[in-house]
C-alpha positions as CSV (number, residue, x, y, z in Angstrom):
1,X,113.4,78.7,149.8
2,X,113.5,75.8,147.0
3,X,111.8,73.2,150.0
4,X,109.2,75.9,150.7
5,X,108.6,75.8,147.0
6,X,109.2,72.1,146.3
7,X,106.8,71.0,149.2
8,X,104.1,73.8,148.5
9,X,104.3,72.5,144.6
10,X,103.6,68.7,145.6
11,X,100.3,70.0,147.4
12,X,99.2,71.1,144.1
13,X,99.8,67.9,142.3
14,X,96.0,66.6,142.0
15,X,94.8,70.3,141.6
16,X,96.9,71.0,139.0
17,X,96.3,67.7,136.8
18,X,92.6,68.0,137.3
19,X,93.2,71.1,135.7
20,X,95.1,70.2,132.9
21,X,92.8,67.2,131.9
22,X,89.5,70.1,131.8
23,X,91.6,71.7,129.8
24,X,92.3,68.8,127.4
25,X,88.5,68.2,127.8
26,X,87.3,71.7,126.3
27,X,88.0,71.7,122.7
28,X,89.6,75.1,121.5
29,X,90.5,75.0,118.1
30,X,92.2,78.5,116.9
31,X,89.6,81.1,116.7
32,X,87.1,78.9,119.0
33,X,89.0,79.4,122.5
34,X,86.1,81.1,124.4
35,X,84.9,77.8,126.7
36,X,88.3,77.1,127.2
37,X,89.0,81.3,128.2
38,X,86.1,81.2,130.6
39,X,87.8,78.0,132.4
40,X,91.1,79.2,132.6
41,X,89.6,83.1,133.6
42,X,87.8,81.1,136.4
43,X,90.8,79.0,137.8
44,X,92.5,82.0,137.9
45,X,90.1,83.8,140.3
46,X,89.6,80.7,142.4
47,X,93.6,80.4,142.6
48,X,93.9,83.9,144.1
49,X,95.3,86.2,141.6
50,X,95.4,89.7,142.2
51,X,93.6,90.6,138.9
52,X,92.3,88.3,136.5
53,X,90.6,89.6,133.3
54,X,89.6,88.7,129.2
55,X,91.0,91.4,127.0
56,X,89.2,93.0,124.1
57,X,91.2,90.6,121.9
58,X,90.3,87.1,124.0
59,X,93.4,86.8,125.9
60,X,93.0,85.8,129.7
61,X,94.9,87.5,132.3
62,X,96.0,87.1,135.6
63,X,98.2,89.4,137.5
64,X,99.9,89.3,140.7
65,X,101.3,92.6,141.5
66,X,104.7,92.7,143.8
67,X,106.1,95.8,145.8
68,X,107.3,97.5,143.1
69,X,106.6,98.2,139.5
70,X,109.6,96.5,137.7
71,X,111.1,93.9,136.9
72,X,108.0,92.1,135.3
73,X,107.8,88.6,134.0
74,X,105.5,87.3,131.6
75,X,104.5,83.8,131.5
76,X,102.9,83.1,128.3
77,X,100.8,80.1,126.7
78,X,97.9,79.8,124.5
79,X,94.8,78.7,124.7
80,X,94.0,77.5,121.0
81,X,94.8,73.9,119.3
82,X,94.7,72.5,115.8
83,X,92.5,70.2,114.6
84,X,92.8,66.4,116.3
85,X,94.5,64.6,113.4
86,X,92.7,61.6,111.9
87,X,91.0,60.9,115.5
88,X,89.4,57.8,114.1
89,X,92.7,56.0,114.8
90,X,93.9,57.7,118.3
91,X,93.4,55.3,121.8
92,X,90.9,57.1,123.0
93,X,88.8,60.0,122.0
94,X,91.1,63.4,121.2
95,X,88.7,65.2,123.9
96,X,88.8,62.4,126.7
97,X,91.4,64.2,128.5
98,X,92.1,60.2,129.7
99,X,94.8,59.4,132.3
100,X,96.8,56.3,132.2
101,X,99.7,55.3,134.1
102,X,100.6,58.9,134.7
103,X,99.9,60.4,131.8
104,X,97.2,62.6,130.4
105,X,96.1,61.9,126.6
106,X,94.3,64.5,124.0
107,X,94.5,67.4,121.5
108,X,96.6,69.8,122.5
109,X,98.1,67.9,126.0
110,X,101.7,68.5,124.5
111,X,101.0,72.3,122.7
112,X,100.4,73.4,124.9
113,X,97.8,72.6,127.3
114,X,100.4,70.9,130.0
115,X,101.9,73.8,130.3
116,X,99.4,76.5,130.0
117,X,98.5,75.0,133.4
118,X,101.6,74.6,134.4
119,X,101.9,78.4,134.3
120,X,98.6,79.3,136.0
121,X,99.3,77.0,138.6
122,X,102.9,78.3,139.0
123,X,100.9,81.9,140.3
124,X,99.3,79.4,143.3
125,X,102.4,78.0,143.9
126,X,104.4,81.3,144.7
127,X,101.0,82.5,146.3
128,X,101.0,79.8,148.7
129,X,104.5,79.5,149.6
130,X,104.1,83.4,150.8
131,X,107.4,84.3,149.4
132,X,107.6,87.8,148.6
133,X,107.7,89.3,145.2
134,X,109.7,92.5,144.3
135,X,108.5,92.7,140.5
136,X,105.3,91.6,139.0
137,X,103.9,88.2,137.6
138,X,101.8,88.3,134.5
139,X,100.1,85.0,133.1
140,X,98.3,85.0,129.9
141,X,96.5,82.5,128.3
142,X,96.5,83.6,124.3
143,X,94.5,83.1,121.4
144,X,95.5,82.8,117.6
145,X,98.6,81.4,118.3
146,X,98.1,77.8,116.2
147,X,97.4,80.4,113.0
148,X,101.4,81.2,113.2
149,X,99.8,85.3,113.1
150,X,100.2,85.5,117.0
151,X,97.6,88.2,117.2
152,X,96.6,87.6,120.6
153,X,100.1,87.8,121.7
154,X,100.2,91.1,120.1
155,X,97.4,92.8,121.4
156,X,98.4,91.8,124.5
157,X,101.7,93.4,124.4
158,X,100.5,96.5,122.6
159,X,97.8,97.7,124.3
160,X,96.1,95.2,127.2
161,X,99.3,95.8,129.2
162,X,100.6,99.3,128.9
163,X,96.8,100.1,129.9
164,X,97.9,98.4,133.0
165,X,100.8,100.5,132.8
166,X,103.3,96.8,132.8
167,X,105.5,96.3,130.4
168,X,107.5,92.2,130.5
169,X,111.3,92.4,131.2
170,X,111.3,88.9,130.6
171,X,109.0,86.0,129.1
172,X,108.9,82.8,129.3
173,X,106.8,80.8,127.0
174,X,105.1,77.4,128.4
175,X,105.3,75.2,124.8
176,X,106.8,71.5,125.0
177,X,110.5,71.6,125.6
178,X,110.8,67.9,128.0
179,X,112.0,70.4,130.1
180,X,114.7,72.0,128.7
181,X,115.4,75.4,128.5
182,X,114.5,76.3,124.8
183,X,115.7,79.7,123.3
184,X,114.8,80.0,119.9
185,X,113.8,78.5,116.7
186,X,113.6,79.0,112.9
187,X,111.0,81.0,110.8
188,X,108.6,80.2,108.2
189,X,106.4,82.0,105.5
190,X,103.9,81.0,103.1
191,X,104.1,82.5,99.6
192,X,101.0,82.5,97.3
193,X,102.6,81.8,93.3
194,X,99.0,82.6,90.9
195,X,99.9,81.9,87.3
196,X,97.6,82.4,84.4
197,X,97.7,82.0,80.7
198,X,95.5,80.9,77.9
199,X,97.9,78.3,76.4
200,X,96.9,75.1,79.0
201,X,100.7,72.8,78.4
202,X,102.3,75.8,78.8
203,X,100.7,76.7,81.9
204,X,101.2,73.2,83.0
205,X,104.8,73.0,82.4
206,X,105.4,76.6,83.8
207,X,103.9,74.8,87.3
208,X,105.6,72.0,86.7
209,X,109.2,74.2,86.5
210,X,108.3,76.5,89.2
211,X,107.6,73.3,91.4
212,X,110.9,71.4,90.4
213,X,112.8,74.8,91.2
214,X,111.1,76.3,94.1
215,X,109.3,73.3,95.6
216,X,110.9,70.2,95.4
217,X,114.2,71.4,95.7
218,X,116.8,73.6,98.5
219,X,117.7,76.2,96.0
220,X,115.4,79.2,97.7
221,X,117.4,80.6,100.4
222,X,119.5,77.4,100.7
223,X,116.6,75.9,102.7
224,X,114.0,74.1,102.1
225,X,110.6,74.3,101.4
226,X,107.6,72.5,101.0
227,X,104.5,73.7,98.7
228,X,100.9,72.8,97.9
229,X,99.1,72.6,94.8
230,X,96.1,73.9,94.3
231,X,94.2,74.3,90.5
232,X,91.6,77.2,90.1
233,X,89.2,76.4,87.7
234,X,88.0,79.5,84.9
235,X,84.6,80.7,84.3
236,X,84.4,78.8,80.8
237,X,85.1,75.4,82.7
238,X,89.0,74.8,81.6
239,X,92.0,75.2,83.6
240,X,93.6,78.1,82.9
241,X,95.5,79.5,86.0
242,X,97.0,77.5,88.9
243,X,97.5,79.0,92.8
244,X,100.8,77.6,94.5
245,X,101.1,77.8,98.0
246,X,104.8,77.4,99.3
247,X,105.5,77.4,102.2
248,X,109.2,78.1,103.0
249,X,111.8,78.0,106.4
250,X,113.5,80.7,107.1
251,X,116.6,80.1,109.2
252,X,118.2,82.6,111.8
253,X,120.3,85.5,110.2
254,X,117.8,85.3,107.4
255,X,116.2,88.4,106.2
256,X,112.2,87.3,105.7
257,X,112.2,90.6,102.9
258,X,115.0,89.4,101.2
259,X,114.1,85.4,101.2
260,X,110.3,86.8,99.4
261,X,112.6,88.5,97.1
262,X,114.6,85.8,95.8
263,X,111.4,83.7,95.6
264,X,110.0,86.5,93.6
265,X,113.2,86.8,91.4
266,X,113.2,82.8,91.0
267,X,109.9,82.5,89.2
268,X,110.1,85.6,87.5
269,X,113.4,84.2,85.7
270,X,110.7,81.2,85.2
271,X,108.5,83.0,83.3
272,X,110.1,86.2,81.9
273,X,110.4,84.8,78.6
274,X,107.2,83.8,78.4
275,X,104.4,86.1,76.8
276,X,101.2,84.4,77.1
277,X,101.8,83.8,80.8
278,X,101.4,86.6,83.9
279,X,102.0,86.0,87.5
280,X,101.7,87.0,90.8
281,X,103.8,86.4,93.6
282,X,102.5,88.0,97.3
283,X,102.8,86.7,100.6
284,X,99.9,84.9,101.7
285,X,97.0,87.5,104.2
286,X,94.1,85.9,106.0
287,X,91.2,87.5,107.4
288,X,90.4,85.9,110.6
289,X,88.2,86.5,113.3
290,X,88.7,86.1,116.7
291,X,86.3,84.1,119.1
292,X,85.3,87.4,120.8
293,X,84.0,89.2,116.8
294,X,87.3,90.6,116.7
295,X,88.6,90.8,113.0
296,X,92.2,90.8,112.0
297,X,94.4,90.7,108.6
298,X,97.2,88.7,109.1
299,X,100.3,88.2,107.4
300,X,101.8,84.4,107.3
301,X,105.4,85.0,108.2
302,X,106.4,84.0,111.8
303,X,110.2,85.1,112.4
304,X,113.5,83.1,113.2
305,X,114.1,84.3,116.8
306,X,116.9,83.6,119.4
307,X,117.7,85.1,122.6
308,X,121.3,85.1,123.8
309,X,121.9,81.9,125.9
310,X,124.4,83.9,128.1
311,X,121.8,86.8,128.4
312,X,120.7,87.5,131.7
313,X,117.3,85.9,131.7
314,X,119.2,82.3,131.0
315,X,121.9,82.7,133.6
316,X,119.2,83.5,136.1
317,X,117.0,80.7,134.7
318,X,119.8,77.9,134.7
319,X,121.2,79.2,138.1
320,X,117.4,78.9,139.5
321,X,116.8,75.2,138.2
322,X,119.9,73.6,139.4
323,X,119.7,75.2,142.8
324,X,116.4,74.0,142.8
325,X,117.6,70.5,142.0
326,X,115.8,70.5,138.4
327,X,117.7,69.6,135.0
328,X,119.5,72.3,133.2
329,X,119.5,71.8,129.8
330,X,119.8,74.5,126.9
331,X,118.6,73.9,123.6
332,X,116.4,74.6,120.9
333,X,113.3,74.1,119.1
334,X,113.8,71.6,116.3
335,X,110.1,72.5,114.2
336,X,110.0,69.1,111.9
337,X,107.1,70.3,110.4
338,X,107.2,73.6,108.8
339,X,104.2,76.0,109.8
340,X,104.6,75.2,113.6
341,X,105.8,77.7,116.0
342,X,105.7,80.0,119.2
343,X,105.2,83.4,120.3
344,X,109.5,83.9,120.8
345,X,109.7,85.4,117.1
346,X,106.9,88.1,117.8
347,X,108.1,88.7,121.7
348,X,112.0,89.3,120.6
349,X,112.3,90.4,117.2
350,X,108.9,93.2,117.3
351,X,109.5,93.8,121.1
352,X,112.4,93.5,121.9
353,X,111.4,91.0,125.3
354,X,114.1,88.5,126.3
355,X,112.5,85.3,126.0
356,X,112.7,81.3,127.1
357,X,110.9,78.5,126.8
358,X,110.0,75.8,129.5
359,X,107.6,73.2,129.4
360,X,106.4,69.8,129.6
361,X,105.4,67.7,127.1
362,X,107.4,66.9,123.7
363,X,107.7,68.4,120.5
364,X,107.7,66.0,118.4
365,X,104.2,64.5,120.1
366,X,102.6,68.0,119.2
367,X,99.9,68.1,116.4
368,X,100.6,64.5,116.7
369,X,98.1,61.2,116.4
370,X,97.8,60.4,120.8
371,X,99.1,63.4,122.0
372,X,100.2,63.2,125.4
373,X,101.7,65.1,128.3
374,X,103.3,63.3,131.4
375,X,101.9,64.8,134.8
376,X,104.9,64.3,136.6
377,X,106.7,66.7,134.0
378,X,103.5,69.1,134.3
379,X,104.3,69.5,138.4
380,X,107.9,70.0,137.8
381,X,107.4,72.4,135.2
382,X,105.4,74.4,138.3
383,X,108.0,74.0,140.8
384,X,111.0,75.2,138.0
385,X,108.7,77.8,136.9
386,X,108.5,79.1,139.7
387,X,112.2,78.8,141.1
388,X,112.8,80.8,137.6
389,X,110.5,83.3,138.3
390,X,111.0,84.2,142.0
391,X,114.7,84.5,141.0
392,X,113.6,87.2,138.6
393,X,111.6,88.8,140.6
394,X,111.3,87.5,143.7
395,X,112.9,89.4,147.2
396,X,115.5,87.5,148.8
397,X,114.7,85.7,152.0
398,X,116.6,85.2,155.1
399,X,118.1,81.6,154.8
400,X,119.3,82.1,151.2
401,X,123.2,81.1,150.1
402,X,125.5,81.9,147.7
403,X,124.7,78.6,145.4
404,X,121.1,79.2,145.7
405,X,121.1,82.8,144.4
């Protein structure tokens, strides 16, 4: 089985990077994803899917349906990118898509472009090899994921799928891992601080305090956190309120309620004893709007998530890739710069979906000045894909042994 699918996945080698580069090529920023949807929609259709659709929230999906109606996996990238950082200085234009020695340069080749491809292209490889499929493969391309809201991710599992009466078993998420098998990573919030008062040093040293103790320094939650400052000017032209913007990790075991709580308590023992000062503490909402009109209030909190490495859906994953020949190697997202993210904390903790990550590309090259995405890792990220997948779902076929199952 792991030849038919190692063979049929070198056939898609020029297909698939072709791909990947129009991808690069169509500039998505979050919010903006609709060129980019209609791309991926249409590859979808010319790939052979069995249904391929845009849901009332932007997401793209293709489905291809097996014999029965469970076990369902669902592969799951977005579509949406930041903001090329200071593009000025990259090699070549952010939205080049160029190829050089094998790899494939521009925003969002790393997160996650590579292996939204990846993933679509992982449906034509297990369409083409003919094996047969027990359970059923979804593939969605997201929007709003680059927000840290995941709203795409939750329309999609609230109400575009049970209308198709699926529900995942399992997910696997196509972010930059070098190919590892990623399962899990820490939280973040952001935390809006407004302090006002008519006395201008003492607001000033009130924002100075608040930033030495809840800024600067490890003491929330034992972890730490980064802020932003930002003055508000008052209608009679002086500074007399400041906005604070922190924005704060939260590790796994942490409680996001009670980490917003001992914020809360920390500047309030700040300035409790002062009278001329008020303040408000709330954690940041953003209206945003969707690429298709679609408006939705956000909260900035994206959970700590983790899902068992002996679980089922790991055992099956690292038993597929080293019977397939592919590295097997565990770990977990390391998130050096606070605000970044995936889907995992919405999938497991809200939904309760057992989920991995494996894709190509590297972390620490996301959001990054040259990003970049090797197209060898992009194939094998197609060919493990889908050894992981078939063994989830997949019906076992003559020929099979002991060590490949």
């Amino acid at each position: 089985m792991y030849n038919i699918l190692r063979g049929k996945s070198t056939g898609l080698t020029d297909d698939v990077v072709s791909f990947a580069q129009k991808l690069i090529q169509t500039p998505s920023e979050s919010l903006k994803e609709s060129a980019v949807a209609t791309l991926v929609a249409d590859e979808m259709r010319a790939i052979g899917y069995d249904r391929v659709f845009t849901d009332e929230y932007g997401n793209v999906v293709g489905v291809l349906f097996g014999r029965e109606s469970a076990p369902t996996v669902l592969l799951n990238s977005h579509m949406d990118t930041v903001n090329p950082m200071l593009p000025e200085t990259w090699d070549s234009a952010p939205f080049d898509g160029s190829l050089n020695n094998g790899i494939l340069h521009g925003v969002g080749a790393a997160d996650c472009k590579g292996g939204l491809a990846a993933q679509v292209y992982t449906g034509a490889l297990l369409r083409r090899s003919l094996l047969p499929l027990r359970g059923n493969l979804i593939v969605a391309a997201t929007v709003a994921e680059e927000n840290g809201a995941s709203i795409g991710v939750r329309g999609l599992i609230e109400k575009t799928l049970p209308e198709l009466k699926l529900k995942p078993d399992y997910a696997i998420l196509g972010e930059p891992t070098e190919m590892g098998l990623y399962y899990g990573h820490d939280g973040w919030m952001e935390v809006d601080i407004h302090i006002d008062s008519p006395d201008t040093t003492l607001l000033r040293n009130t924002e100075r305090t608040i930033i030495d103790n809840c800024f600067e320094t490890s003491r929330v939650g034992g972890s730490k956190s980064v802020g932003k400052v930002m003055t508000v000017p008052s209608g009679l032209g002086e500074n007399t309120c400041r906005d604070l913007r922190l924005v704060h990790r939260i590790s796994e075991g942490s409680n996001p309620d009670a980490v917003f709580e001992h914020i809360q308590h920390e500047v309030g023992m700040i300035t409790k004893p002062l009278p001329q000062m008020s303040v408000d503490v709330v954690v940041r909402e953003e209206c945003q709007k969707l690429h298709n009109g679609r408006v939705k209030t956000v909260r900035k909190i994206s959970n700590a998530w983790s899902t068992d490495p002996f679980s089922r859906l790991m055992e099956r994953a690292r038993q597929s890739l080293s019977a397939a020949g592919c590295e097997v190697r565990p770990g977990k997202w390391a998130l050096g710069r606070l605000g970044m993210g995936t889907a995992g904390g919405t999938l497991v903790n809200e939904y309760g979906i057992p989920t991995i990550g494996y894709g190509p590309g590297c972390e620490e090259k996301a959001h990054a000045i040259d990003e970049q995405v090797a197209c060898a890792d992009i194939l094998q990220a197609v060919y493990g894909t889908g050894s992981i997948v078939h063994a989830l779902i997949g019906v076992p076929v003559c020929g099979w042994t002991t060590d490949e199952i």
